[in-house]
N, CA, C and O atoms as a GROMACS GRO file, in nm:
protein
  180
    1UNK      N    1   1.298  -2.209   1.890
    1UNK     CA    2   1.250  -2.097   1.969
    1UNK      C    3   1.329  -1.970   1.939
    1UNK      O    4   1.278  -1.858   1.940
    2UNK      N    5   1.466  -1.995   1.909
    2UNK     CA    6   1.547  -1.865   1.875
    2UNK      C    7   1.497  -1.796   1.758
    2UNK      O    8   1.538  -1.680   1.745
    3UNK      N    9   1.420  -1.839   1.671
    3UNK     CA   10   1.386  -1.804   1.523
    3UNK      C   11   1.294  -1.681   1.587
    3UNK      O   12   1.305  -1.564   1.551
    4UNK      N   13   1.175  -1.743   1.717
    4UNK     CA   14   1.095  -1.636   1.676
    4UNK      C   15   1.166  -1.495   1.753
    4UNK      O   16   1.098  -1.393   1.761
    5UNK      N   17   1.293  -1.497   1.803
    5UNK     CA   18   1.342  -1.383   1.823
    5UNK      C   19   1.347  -1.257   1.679
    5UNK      O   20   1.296  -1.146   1.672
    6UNK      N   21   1.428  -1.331   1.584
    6UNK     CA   22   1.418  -1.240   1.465
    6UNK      C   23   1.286  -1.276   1.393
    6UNK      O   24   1.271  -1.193   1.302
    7UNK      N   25   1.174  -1.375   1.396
    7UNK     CA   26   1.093  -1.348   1.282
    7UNK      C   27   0.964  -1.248   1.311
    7UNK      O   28   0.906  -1.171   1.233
    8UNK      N   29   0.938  -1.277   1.454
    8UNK     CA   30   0.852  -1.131   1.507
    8UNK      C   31   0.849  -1.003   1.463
    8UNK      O   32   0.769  -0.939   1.395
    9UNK      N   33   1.001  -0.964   1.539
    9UNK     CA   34   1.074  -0.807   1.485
    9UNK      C   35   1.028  -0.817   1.349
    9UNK      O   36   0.931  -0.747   1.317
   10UNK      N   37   1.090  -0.906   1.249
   10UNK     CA   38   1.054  -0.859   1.134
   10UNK      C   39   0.927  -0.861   1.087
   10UNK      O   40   0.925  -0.774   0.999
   11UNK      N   41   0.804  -0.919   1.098
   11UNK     CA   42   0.695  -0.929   1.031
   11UNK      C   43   0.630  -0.798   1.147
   11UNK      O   44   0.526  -0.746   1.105
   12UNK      N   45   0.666  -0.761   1.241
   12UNK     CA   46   0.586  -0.568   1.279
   12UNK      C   47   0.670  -0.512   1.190
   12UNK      O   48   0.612  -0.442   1.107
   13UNK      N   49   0.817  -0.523   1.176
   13UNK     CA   50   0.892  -0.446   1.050
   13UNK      C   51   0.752  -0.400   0.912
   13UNK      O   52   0.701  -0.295   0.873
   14UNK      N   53   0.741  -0.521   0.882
   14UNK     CA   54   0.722  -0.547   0.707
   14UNK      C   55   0.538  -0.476   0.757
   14UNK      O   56   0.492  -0.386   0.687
   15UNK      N   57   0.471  -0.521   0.855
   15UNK     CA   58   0.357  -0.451   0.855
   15UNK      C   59   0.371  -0.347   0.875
   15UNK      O   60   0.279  -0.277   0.834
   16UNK      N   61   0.469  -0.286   0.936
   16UNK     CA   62   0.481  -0.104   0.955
   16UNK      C   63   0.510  -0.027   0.794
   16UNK      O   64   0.496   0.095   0.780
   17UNK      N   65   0.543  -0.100   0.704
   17UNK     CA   66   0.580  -0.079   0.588
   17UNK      C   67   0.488  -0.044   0.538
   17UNK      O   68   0.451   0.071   0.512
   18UNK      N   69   0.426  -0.174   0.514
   18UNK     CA   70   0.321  -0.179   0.440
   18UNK      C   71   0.196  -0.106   0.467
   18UNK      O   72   0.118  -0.081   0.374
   19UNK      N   73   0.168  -0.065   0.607
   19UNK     CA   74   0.065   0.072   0.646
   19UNK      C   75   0.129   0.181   0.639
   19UNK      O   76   0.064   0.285   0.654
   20UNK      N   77   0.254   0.189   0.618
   20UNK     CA   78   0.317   0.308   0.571
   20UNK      C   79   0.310   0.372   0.422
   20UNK      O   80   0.311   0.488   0.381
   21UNK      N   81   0.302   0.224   0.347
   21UNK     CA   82   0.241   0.248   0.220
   21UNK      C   83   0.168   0.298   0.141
   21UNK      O   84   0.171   0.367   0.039
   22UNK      N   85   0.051   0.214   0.255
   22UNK     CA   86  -0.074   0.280   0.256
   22UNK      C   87  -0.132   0.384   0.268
   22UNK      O   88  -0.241   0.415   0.219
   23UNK      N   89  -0.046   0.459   0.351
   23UNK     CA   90  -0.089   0.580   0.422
   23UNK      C   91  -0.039   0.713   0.312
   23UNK      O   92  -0.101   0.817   0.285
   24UNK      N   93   0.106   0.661   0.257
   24UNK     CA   94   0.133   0.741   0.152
   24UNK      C   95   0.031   0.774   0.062
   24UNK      O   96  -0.030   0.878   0.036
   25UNK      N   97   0.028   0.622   0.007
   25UNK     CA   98  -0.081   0.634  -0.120
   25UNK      C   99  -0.235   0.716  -0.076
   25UNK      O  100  -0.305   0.769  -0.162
   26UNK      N  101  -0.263   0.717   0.040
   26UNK     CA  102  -0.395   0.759   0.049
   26UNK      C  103  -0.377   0.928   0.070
   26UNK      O  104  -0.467   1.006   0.041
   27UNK      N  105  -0.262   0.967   0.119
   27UNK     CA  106  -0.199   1.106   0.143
   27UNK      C  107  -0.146   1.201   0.029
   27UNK      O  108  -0.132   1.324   0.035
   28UNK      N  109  -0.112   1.099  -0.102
   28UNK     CA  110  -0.118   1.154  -0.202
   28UNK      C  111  -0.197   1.143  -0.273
   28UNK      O  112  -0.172   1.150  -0.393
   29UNK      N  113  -0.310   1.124  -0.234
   29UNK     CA  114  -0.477   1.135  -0.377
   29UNK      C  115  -0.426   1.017  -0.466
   29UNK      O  116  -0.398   1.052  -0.581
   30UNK      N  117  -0.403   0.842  -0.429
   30UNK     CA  118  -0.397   0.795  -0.516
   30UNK      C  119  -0.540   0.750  -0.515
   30UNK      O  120  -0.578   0.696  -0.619
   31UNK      N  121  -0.613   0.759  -0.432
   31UNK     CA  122  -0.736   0.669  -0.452
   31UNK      C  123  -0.849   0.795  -0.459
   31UNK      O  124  -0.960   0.760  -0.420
   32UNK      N  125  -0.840   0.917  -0.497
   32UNK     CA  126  -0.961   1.010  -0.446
   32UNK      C  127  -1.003   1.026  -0.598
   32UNK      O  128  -1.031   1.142  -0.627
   33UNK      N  129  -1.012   0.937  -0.699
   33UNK     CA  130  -1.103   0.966  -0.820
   33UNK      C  131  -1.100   0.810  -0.933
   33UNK      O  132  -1.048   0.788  -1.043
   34UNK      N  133  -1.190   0.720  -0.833
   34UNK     CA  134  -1.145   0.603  -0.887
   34UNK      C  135  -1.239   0.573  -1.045
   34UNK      O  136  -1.207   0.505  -1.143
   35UNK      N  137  -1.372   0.659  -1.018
   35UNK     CA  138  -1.441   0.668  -1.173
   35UNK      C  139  -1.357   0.698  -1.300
   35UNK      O  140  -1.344   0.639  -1.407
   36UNK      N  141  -1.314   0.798  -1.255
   36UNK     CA  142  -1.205   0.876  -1.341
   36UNK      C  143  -1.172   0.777  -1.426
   36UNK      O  144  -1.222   0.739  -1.532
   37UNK      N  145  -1.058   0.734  -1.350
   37UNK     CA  146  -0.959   0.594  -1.392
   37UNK      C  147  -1.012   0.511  -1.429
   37UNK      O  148  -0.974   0.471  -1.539
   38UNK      N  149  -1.115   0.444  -1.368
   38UNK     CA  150  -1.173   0.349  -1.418
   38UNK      C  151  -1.255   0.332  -1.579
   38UNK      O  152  -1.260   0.224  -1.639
   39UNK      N  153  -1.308   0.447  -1.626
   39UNK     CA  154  -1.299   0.501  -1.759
   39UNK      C  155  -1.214   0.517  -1.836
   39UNK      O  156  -1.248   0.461  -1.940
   40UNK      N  157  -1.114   0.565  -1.847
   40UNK     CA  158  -0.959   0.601  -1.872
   40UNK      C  159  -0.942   0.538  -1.972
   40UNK      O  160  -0.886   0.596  -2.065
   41UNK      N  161  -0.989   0.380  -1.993
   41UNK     CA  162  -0.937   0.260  -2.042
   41UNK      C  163  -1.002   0.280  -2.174
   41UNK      O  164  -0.940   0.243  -2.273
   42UNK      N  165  -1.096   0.324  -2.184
   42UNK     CA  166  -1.222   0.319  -2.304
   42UNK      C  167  -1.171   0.470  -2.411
   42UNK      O  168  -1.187   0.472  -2.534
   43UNK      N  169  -1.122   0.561  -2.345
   43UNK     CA  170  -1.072   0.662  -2.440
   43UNK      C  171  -0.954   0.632  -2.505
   43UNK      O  172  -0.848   0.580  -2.470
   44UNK      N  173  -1.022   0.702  -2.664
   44UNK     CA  174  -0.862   0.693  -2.785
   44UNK      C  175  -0.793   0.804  -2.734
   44UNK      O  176  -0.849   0.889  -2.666
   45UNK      N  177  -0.668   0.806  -2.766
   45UNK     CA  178  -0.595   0.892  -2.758
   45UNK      C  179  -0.607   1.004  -2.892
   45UNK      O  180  -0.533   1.103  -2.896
   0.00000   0.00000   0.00000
């Protein structure tokens, strides 16, 4: 029973992270031109 004292805290920890992540990436235009990229692959340099 003592475990779920620290394993709670930590797994809202690691999900606050990880929507923190998220929120970055979507706040810096990683996802606002996914055609783009998705082409990308097929051009020579």
């Amino acid at each position: 029973m003592d475990i779920l004292y620290l394993l709670v805290p930590l797994s809202v920890v690691l999900a606050l992270l990880i929507l923190g992540a998220l929120a970055w990436a979507i706040f810096k235009g990683q996802f606002d031109d996914l055609e783009r990229e998705g082409g990308r692959i097929f051009e020579n340099d």
